[in-house]
Each structure stands twice: as structure tokens, then as C-alpha cells.
C-alpha positions in Angstrom: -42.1 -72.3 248.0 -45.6 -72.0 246.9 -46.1 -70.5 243.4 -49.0 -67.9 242.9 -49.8 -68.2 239.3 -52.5 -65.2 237.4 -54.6 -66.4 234.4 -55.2 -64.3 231.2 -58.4 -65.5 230.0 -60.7 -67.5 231.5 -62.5 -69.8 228.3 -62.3 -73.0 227.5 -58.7 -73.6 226.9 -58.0 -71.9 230.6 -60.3 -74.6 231.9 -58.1 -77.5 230.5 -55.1 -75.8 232.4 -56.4 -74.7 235.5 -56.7 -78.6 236.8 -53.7 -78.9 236.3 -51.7 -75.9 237.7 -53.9 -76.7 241.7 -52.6 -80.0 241.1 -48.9 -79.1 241.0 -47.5 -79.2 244.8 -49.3 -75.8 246.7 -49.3 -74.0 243.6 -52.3 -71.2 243.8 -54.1 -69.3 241.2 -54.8 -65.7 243.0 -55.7 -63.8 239.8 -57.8 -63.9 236.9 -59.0 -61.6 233.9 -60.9 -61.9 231.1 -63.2 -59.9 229.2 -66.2 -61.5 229.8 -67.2 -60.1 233.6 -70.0 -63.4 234.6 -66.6 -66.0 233.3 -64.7 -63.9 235.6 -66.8 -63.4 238.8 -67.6 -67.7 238.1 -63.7 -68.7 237.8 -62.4 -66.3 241.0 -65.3 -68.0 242.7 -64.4 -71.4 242.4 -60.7 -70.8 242.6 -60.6 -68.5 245.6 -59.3 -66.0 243.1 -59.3 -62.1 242.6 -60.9 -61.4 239.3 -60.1 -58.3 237.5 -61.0 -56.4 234.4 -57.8 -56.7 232.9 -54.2 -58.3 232.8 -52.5 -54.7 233.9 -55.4 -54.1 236.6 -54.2 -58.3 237.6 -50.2 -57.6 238.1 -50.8 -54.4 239.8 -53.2 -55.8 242.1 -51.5 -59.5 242.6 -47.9 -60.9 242.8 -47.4 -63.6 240.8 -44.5 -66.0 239.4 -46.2 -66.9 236.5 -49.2 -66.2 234.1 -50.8 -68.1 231.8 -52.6 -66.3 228.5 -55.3 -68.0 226.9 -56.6 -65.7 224.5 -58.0 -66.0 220.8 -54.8 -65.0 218.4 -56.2 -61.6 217.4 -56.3 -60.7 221.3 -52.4 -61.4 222.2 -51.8 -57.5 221.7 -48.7 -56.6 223.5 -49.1 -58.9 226.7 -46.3 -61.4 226.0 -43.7 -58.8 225.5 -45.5 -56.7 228.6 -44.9 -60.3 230.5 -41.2 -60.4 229.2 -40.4 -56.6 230.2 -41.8 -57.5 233.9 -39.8 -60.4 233.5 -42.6 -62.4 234.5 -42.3 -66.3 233.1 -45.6 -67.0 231.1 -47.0 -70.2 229.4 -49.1 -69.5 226.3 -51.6 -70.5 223.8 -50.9 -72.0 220.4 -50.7 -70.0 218.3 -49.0 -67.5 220.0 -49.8 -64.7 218.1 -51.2 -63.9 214.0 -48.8 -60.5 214.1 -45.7 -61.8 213.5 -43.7 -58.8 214.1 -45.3 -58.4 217.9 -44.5 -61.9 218.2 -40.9 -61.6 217.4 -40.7 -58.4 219.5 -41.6 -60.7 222.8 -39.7 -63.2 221.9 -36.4 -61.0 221.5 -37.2 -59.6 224.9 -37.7 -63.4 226.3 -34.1 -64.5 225.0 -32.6 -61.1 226.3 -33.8 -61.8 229.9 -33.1 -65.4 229.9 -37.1 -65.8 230.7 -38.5 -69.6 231.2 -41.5 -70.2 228.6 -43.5 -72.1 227.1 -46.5 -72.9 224.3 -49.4 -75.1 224.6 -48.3 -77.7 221.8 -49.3 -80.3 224.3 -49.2 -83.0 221.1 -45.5 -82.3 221.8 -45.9 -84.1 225.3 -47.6 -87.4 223.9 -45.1 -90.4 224.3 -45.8 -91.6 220.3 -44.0 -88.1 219.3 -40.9 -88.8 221.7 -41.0 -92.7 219.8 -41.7 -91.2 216.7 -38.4 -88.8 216.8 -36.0 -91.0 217.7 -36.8 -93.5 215.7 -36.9 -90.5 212.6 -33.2 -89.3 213.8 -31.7 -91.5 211.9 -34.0 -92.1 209.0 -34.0 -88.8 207.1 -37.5 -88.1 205.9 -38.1 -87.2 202.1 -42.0 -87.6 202.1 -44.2 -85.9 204.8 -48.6 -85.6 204.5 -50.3 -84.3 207.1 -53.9 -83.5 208.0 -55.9 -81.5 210.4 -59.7 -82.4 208.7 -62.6 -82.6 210.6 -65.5 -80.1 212.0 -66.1 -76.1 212.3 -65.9 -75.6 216.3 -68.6 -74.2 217.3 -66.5 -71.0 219.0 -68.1 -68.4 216.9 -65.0 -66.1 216.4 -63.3 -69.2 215.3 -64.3 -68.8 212.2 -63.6 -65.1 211.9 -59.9 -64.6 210.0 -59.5 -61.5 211.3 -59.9 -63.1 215.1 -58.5 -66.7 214.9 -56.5 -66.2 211.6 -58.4 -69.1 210.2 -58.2 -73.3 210.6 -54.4 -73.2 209.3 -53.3 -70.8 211.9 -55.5 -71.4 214.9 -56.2 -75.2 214.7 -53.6 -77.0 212.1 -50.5 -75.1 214.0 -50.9 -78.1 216.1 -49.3 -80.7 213.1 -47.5 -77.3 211.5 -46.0 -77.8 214.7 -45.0 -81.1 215.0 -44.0 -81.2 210.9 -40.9 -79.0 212.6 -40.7 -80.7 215.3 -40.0 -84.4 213.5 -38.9 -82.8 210.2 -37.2 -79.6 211.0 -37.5 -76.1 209.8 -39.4 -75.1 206.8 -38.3 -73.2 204.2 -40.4 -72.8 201.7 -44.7 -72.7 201.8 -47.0 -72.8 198.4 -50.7 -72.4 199.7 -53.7 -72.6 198.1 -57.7 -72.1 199.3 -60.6 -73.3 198.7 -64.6 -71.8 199.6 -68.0 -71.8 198.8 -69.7 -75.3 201.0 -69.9 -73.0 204.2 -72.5 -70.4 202.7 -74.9 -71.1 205.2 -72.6 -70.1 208.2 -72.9 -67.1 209.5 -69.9 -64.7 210.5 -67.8 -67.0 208.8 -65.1 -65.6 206.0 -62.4 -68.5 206.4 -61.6 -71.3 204.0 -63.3 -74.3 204.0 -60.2 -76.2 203.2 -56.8 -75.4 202.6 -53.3 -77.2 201.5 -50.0 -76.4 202.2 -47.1 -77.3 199.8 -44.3 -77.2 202.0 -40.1 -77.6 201.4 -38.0 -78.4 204.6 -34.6 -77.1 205.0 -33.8 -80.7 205.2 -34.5 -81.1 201.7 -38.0 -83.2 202.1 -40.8 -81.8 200.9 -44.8 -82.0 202.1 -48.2 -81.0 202.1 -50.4 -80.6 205.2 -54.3 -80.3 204.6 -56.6 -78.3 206.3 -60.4 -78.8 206.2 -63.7 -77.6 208.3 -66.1 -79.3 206.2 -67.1 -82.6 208.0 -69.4 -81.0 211.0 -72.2 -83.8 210.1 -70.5 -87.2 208.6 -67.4 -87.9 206.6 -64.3 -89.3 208.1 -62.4 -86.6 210.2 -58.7 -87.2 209.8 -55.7 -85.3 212.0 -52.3 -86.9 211.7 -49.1 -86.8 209.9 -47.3 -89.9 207.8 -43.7 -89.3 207.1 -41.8 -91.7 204.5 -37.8 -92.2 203.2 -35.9 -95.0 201.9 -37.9 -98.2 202.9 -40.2 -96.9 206.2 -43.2 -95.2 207.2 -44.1 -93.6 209.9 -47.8 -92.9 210.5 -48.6 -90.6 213.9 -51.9 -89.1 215.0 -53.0 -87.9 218.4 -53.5 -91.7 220.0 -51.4 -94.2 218.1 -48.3 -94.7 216.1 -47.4 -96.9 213.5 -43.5 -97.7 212.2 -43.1 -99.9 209.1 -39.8 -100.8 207.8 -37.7 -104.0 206.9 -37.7 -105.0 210.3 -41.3 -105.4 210.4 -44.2 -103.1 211.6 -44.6 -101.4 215.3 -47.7 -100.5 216.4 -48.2 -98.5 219.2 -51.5 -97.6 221.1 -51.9 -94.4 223.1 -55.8 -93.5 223.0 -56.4 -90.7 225.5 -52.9 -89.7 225.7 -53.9 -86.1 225.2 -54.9 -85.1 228.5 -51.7 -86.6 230.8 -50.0 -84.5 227.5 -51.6 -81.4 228.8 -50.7 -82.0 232.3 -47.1 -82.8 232.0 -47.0 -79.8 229.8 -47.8 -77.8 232.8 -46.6 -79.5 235.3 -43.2 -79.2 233.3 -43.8 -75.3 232.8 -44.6 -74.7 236.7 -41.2 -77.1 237.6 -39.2 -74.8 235.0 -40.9 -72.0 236.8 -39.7 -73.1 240.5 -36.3 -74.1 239.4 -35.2 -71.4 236.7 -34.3 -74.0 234.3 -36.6 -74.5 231.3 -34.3 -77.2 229.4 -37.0 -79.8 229.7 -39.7 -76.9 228.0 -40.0 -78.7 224.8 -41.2 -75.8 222.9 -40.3 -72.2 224.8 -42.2 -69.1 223.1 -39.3 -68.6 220.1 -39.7 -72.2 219.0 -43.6 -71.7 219.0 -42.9 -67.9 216.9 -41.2 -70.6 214.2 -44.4 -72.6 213.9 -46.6 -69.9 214.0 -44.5 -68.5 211.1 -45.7 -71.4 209.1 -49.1 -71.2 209.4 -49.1 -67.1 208.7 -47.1 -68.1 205.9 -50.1 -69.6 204.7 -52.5 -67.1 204.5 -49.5 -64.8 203.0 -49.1 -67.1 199.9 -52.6 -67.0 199.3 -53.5 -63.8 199.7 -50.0 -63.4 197.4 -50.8 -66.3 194.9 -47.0 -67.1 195.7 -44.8 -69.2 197.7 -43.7 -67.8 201.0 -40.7 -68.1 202.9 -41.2 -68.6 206.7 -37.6 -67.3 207.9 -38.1 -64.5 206.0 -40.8 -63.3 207.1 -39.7 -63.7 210.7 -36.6 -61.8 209.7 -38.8 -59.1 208.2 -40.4 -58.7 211.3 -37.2 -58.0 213.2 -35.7 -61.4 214.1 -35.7 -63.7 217.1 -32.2 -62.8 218.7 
């Protein structure tokens, strides 16, 4: 059966999906909506699509088996849980929200209706992560650094907190992300920030840099780094190294590197981002067809957990305190 699949926003993270979903078997795209009328008229065009003014105006107008939102964090609103309550399956963004307690509220509604999900984490998708965690599975981790440091994209209300919730939340959830996904929950997060080398940017009220003391339920214990600073030189850096008793494990988004006494692996997967997006989609629109989403590897609830992380970042600065992630998710009503 043909799926017919509607689009939430029609930028620049929509176009890295949209190749994707026409690929899968006859699977259409009939609607799309976004508030920027010329991106909308220009996407139905090429797509032989409806466009419409807005996701309510979309589900009224098409039928569709699944919808895709690709909004900026501050725009989520009440869509996901309006998705869950149709019981409508959806694939969204990272991150998947910056209120945590609308977040929560969709994904209570998602687990009530048994709803197949998922969250663009494509990293999640790479084949060095899959190496990485098996080999980590049975060599606990007591010592993790991670970095997202590089460039200010040029998306202007990237660099608006109130919109994108700053680099932590919108851009660093990425190795946030897979910090839980290779170390396991966290409990604990000590932030601090750091501004003043951006004056000259306009609109832009984010840090320049921030760090992230972190405490896993495991018991290991981590910082992650966050910094937009190198637009014109420097050495950009996103990755994550992970040591315990005699190994390291060194993983950013094209390569992999295991040392231990058995020697030292190296493995080479340049460019494995883009077949990462696809089989995240392609794995979304299968779940979608066959009502079984075990092969999801991050449905909305898991991606609440890592968006949970990154808010707690901005908490325990704005606080001047450490945070606790779980608790804030239970504050804002729970995931069951």
C-alpha cells in the first residue's frame, strides 16, 4: 500500500528528508505547510503536493499515514501531542521540543496509543555508533568528553534562545544524545556559560560557549563542550571519547577509533551521515507500513530524555546549580 506522508515545515532540514521519503517504495508526499507562503507554493510545486497555511488546515484537507515536523524548537507548540491525539504516527526534529512539560504531555499520549515514532538523531544510524556500543557493553565507562565546537550557522533565529534554546539544546543534543545512548541516562548536569566574543552579531543573545559537567546513573561522570566561536579558523571539533579500565574509545561523525590491550581499531566511515539519514527514514516509513517500530532506535520518549539534558543546561545556568534531568521530566508530568 502506498503511504501518503504530509510535511510540517518546509526548510532546510525538510529538504534533507524529503529525498528520502519518494525514495521509499510509492511513498507520496500530498501535503505541505510552513509559514513561509513562496517555500510552500516552491515545495508543493516540485513535489506534486498541496500546500497549505497550516498543519490543521493540512490534516483537514489531506489523508495522511504519517507527518513529518521540521520546525525550529520554539515552534513545536502542541503539534506532536495534536499528532498523538489523531493518532497519526509522526517523525520529528531534534530537539523535539525546549518546553519540557508539552514534550512530556505528547509523549504520554504516544505510549497511551501505542503510536510508532521517531526523532531525527540520524548519528544514531551511523555504523561506528552500532560498533561503538557493543564493543562499550561490556566495558563500563568511567570517563566520557564530548564536543560539539565549531561555527555560528548562519540560520538567523539560531542564535535566538528564546527560538532555538541556544547551541546546547538545538545543535549539541546531537552528542547529548548519543552520551545516553553509549553511556546511559544522566543524572546529574553542572553547567556553566560563557559570552562576550560574539558582540558584533546581531540578534544574537546565546553563549558563545558552554560546558556541561555531567554524572551518569551508571556512575561515570563527563563533560561535553559547546562552542560557536570558530566561524573563520580554529579547529572545529564534534565527537565524543569515552575511557575505563585500560581502553578508549574515540567516535565522531566519520570514524572510530578503539584502543585497548588488544591493540588499536580504526575504523573509517567519512560521509556516513547521509545513508544515516536515509535509513533513518526509510526505518520510520517501514515502522509506519508495518505497525512495528522495534527497529526505531530513538521513538519520541527516548528523544524527551535527551532533550531533558540539554534544557537541563540552560536550567543550571540560569540557576547557578546542578540540575537533575529526571526530575525535571517528572516535574513536568512524567513519560508514562
Amino acid at each position: 500500500m502506498a503511504l501518503k506522508v504530509g510535511f510540517i515545515g518546509v526548510g532546510g532540514i525538510a529538504q534533507a528528508h524529503m529525498p528520502n521519503v519518494t525514495a521509499y517504495k510509492d511513498t507520496r508526499i500530498v501535503g505541505v505547510c510552513d509559514v513561509n507562503k513562496d517555500r510552500v507554493k516552491e515545495a508543493a510545486g516540485k513535489l506534486g503536493a498541496k500546500g497549505y497555511a497550516s498543519y490543521k488546515s493540512m490534516l483537514k484537507g489531506q489523508k495522511v499515514d504519517a507527518v513529518y515536523v521540521c520546525l525550529p524548537p520554539a515552534a513545536h507548540g502542541n503539534i506532536e501531542l495534536d499528532l498523538a491525539q489523531r493518532g497519526i504516527p509522526f517523525c520529528v526534529e531534534k530537539p523535539v521540543h525546549i518546553n519540557l512539560k508539552k514534550a512530556a504531555a505528547a509523549a504520554r499520549e504516544v505510549k497511551k496509543r501505542g503510536l510508532v515514532t521517531s526523532v531525527g538523531y540520524q548519528v544514531r544510524y551511523a555504523p561506528q555508533v552500532e560498533t561503538a556500543a557493543e564493543f562499550l557493553s561490556t566495558h563500563p565507562i568511567t570517563l566520557l568528553e564530548g564536543w560539539f565546537v565549531g561555527g555560528m550557522p548562519g540560520t538567523p533565529w539560531w542564535r535566538q534562545k528564546a527560538i532555538s534554546g541556544g547551541q546546547a539544546v538545538e545543535q549539541t543534543t546531537h552528542i547529548f544524545d548519543l552520551a545516553r545512548r553509549l553511556a546511559g541516562d544522566v543524572a546529574l548536569v553542572c553547567a556553566f556559560g560563557a559570552t562576550g566574543a560574539m558582540k558584533d552579531i546581531e540578534n544574537y543573545d546565546i553563549e558563545d560557549a558552554t560546558i556541561a559537567l555531567l554524572k551518569f546513573e551508571s556512575g561515570a561522570i563527563g563533560h561535553i563542550c559547546s562552542a560557536c566561536v570558530l566561524n573563520k579558523g580554529g579547529a572545529p571539533h564534534v565527537g565524543l571519547r569515552f575511557d575505563g579500565r585500560d581502553f578508549t574509545v574515540e567516535l565522531t561523525y566519520g570514524s572510530l577509533t578503539i584502543s585497548s590491550p588488544s591493540g588499536k581499531e580504526q575504523y573509517d566511515h567519512s560521509g556516513a551521515l547521509g545513508p544515516a539519514m536515509k535509513q533513518l527514514d526509510h526505518t520510520f516509513l517501514a515502522a509506519v507500513e508495518s505497525g512495528d517500530g522495534s527497529q526505531i532506535r530513538c521513538g519520541y520518549a527516548d528523544g524527551v530524555k535527551s532533550a531533558a539534558v540539554s534544557l537541563a543546561v540552560n536550567l543550571s545556568m540560569e540557576k547557578g546549580k546542578p540540575v537533575s534531568p529526571p526530575e525535571m521530566i517528572a516535574k513536568a508530568g512524567g513519560l508514562d
